[in-house]
MDTraj code that builds the backbone (N, CA, C; nanometers):
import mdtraj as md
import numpy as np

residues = "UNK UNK UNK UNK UNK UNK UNK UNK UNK UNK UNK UNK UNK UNK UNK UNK UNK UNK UNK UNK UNK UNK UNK UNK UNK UNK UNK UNK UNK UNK UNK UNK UNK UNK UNK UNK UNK UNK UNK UNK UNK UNK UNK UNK UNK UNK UNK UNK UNK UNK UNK UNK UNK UNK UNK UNK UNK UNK UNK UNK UNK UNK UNK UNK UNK UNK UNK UNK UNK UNK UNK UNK UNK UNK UNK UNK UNK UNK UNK UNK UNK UNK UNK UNK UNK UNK UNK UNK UNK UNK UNK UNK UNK UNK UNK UNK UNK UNK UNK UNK UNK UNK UNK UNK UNK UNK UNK UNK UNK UNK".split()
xyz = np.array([
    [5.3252, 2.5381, -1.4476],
    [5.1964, 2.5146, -1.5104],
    [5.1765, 2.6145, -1.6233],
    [5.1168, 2.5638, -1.7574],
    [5.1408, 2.6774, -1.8577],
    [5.0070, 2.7007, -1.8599],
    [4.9397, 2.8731, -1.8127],
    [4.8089, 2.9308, -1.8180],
    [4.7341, 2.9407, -1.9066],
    [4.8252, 2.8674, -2.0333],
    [4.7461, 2.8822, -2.1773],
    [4.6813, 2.7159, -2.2120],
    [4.7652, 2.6209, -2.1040],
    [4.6957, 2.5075, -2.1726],
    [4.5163, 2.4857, -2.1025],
    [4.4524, 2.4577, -2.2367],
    [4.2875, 2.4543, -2.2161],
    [4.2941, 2.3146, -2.3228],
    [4.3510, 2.1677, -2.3158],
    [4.3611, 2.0847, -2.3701],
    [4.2121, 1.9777, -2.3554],
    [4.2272, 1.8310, -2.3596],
    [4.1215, 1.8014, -2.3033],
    [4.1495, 1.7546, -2.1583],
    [4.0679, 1.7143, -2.0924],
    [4.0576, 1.7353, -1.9181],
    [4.1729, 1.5378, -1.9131],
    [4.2559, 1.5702, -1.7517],
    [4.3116, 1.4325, -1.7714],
    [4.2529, 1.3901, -1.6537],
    [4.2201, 1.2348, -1.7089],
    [4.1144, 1.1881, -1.5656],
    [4.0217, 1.2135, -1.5713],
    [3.9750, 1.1547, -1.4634],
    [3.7796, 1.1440, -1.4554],
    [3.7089, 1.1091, -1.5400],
    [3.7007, 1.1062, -1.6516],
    [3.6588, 1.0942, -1.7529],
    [3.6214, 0.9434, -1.7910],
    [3.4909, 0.8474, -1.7422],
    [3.4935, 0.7096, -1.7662],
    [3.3608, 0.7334, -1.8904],
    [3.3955, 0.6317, -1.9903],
    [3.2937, 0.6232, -2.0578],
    [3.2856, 0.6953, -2.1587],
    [3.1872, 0.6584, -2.3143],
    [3.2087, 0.7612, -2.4061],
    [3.1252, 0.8798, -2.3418],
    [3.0436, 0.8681, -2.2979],
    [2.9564, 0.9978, -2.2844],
    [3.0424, 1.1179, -2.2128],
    [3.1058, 1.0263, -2.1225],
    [3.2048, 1.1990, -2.0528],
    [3.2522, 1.2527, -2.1335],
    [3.3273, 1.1753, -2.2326],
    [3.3870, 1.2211, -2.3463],
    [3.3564, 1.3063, -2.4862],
    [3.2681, 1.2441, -2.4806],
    [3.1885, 1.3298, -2.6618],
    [3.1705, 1.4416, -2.6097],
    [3.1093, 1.5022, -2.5547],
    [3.0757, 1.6220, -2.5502],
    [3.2216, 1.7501, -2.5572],
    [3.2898, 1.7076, -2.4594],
    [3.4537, 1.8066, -2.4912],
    [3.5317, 1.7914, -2.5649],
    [3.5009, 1.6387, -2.6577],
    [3.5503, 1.6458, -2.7276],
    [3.5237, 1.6982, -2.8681],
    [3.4046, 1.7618, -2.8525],
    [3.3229, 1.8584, -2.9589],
    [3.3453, 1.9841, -2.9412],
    [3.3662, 1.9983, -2.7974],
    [3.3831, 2.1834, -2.7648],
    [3.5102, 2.1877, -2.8224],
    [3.5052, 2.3327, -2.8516],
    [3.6046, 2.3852, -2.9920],
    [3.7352, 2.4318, -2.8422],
    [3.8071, 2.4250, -2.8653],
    [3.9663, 2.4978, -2.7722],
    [3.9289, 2.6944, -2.7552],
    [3.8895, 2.6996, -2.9066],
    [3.8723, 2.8637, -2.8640],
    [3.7512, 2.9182, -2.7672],
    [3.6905, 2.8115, -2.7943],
    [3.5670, 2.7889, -2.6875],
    [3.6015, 2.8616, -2.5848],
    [3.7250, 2.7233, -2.4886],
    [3.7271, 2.7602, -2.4007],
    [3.8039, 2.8586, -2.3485],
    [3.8742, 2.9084, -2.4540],
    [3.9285, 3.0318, -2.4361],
    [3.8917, 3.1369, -2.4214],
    [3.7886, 3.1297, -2.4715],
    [3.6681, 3.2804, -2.4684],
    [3.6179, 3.2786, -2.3276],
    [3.5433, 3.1810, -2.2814],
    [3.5523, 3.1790, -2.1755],
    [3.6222, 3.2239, -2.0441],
    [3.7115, 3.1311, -2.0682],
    [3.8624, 3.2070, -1.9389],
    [3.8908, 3.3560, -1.9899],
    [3.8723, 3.4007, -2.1129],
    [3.8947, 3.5725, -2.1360],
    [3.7352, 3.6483, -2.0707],
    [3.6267, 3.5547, -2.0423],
    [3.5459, 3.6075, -1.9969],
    [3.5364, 3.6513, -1.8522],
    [3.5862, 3.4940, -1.8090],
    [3.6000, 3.4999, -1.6528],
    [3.7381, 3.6007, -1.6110],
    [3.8217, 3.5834, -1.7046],
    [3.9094, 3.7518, -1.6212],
    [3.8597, 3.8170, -1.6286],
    [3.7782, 3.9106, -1.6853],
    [3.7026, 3.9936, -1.7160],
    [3.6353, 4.0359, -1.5888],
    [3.5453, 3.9278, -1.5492],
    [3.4816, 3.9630, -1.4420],
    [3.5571, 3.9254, -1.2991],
    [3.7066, 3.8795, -1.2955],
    [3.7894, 3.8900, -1.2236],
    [3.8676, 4.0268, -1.1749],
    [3.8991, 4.0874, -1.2855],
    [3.9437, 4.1810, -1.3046],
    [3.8826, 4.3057, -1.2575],
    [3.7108, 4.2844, -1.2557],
    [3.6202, 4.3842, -1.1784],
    [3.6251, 4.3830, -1.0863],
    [3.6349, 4.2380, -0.9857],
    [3.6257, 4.2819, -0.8984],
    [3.7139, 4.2404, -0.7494],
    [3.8794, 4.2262, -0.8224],
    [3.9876, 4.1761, -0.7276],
    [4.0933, 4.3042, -0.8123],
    [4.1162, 4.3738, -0.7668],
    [4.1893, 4.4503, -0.8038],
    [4.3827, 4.4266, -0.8631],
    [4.3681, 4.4372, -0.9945],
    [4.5157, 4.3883, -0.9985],
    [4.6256, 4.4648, -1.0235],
    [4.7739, 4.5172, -1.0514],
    [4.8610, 4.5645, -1.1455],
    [4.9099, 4.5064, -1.1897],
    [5.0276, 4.5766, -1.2821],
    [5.0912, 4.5131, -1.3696],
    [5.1022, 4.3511, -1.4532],
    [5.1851, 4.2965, -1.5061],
    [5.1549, 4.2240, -1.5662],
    [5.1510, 4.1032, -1.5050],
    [5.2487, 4.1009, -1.3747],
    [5.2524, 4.0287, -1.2497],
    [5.1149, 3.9192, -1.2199],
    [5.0190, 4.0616, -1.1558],
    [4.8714, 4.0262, -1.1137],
    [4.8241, 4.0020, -1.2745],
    [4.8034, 4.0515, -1.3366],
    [4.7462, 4.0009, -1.4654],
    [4.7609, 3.8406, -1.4973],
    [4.8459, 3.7681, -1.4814],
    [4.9635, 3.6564, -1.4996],
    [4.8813, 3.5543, -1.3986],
    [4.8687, 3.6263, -1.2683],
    [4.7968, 3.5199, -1.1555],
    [4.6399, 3.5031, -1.1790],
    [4.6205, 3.6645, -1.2464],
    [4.4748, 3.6024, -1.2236],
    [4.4096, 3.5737, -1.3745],
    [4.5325, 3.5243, -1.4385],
    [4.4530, 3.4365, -1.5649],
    [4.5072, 3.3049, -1.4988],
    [4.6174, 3.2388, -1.4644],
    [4.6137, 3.1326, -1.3408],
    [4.4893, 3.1233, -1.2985],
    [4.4644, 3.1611, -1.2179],
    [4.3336, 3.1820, -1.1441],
    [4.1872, 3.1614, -1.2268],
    [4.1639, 3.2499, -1.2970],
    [4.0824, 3.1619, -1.4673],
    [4.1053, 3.0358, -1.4917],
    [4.1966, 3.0205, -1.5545],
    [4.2392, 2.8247, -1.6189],
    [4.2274, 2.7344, -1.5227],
    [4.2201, 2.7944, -1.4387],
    [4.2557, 2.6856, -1.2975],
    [4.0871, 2.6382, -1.2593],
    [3.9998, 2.7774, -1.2353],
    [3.8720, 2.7423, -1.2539],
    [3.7748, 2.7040, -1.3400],
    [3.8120, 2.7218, -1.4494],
    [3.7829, 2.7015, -1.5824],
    [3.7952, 2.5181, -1.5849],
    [3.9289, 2.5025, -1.5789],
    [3.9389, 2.3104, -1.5935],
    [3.9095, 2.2727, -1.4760],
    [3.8552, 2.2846, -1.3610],
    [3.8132, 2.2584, -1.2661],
    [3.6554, 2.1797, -1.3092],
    [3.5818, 2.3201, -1.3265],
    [3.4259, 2.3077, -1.4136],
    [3.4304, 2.1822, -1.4904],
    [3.5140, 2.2495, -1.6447],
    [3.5264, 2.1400, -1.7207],
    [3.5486, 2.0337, -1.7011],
    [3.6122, 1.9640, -1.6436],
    [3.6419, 1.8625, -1.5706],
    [3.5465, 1.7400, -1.5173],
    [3.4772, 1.8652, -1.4066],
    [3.3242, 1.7950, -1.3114],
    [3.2401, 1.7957, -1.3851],
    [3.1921, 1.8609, -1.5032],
    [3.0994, 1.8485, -1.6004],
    [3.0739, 1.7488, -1.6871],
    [2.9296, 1.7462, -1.6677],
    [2.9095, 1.6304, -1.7798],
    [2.8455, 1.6003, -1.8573],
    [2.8413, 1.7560, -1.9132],
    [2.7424, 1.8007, -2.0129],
    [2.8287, 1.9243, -2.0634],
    [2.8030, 1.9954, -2.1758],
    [2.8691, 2.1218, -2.1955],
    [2.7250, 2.2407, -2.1687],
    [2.6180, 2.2341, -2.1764],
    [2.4976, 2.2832, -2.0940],
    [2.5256, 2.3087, -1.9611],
    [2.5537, 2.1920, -1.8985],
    [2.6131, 2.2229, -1.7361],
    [2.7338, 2.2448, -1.7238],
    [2.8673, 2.2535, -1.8246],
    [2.9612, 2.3304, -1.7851],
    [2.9490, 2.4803, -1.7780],
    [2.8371, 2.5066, -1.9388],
    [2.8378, 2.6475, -1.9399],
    [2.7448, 2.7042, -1.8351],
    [2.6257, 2.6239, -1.7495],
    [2.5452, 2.6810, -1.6750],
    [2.6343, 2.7141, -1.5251],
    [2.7503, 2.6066, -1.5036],
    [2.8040, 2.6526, -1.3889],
    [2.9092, 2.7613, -1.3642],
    [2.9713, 2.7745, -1.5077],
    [3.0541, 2.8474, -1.5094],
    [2.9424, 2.9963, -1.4895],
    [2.8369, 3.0039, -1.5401],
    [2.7663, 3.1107, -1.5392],
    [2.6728, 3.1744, -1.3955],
    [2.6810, 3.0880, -1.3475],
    [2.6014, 3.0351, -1.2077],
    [2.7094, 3.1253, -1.1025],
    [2.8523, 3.0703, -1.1383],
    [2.9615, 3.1443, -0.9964],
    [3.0261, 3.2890, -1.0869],
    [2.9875, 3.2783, -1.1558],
    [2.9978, 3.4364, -1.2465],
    [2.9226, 3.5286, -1.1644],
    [2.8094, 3.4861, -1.1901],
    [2.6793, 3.5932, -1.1021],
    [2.6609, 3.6127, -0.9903],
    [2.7151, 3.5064, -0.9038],
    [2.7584, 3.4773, -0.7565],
    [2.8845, 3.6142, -0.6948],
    [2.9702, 3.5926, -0.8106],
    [3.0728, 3.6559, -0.7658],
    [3.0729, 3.8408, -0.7952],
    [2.9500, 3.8545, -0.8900],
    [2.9555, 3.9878, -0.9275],
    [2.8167, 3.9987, -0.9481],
    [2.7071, 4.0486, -0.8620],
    [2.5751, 4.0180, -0.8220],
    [2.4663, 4.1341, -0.8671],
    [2.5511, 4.1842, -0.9825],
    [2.4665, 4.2992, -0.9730],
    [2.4659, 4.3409, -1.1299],
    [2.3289, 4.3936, -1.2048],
    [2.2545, 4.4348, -1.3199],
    [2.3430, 4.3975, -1.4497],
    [2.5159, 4.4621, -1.4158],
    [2.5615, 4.4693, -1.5964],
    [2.5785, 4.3118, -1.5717],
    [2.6544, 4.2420, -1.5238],
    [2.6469, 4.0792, -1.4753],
    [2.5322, 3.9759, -1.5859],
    [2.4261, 4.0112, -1.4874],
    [2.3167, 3.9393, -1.5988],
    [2.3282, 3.9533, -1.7374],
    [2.3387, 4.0989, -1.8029],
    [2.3032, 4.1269, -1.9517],
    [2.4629, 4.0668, -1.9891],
    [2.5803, 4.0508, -1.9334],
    [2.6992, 4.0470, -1.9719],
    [2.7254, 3.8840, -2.0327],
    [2.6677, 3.7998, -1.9182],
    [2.7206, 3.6870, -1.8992],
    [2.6378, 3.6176, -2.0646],
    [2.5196, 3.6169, -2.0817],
    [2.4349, 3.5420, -2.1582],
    [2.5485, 3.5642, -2.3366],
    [2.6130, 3.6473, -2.3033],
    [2.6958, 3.6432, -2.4223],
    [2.8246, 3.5708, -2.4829],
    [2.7999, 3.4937, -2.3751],
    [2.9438, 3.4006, -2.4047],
    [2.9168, 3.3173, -2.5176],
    [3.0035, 3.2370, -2.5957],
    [2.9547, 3.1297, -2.7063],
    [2.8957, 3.0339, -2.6803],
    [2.7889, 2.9802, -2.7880],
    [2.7165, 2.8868, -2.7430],
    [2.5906, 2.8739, -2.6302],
    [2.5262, 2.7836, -2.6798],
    [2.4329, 2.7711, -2.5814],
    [2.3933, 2.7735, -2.4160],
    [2.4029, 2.9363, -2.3782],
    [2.4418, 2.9236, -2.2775],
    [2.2799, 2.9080, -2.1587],
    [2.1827, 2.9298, -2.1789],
    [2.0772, 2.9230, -2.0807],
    [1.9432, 2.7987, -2.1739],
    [1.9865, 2.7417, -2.2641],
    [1.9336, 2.6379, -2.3334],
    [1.9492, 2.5446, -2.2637],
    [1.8527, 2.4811, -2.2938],
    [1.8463, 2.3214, -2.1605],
    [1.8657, 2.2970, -2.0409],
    [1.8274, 2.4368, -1.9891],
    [1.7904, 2.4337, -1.8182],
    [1.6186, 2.4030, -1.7901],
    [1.6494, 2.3020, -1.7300],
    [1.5366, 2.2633, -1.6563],
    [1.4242, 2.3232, -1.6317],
])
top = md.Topology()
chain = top.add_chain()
for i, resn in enumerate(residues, 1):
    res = top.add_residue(resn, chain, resSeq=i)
    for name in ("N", "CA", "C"):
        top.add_atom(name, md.element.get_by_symbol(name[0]), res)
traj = md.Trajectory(xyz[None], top)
């Protein structure tokens, strides 16, 4: 499996509406992203060398097109991806950290 592909999602996808929306999100998009979510992987699963580095960007892409995937909105991709961010690391820098990712990330919540 190559940890760098962030292509568009295969499957699931019926209808234009699943579609337009990822197919607007930019690739570096979602790259920023998965460099976000190691980030806060990296806080708090302890890794070395380039080994663990290697799995737990695996571990990113893997959750990353997971989201993307079940989403069906880019509002609710970015709200869920942000949702198990805060879940997983529950405490003060978290909040101020996350709202910085690209794009509209707490716009059009309910």
């Amino acid at each position: 499996m190559d940890s760098n592909h962030l292509g568009p999602a295969q499957g699931g996808e019926s209808g234009v509406d699943a579609g337009d929306w990822r197919s607007q999100l930019q690739p570096d998009s979602r790259h920023q992203i998965v460099d976000r979510i190691m980030e806060t992987l990296k806080r708090i699963l302890p890794v070395s060398g380039p080994e663990g580095l290697s799995e737990l960007r695996k571990i990113a892409v893997r959750f990353e097109e997971k989201i993307y995937t079940a989403s069906t909105s880019e509002p609710e991709y970015r709200r869920k991806i942000h949702v198990k961010m805060l879940t997983l690391e529950p405490n003060s820098e978290t909040t101020t950290a996350l709202p910085s990712m690209p794009g509209p990330m707490a716009s059009n919540q309910p």
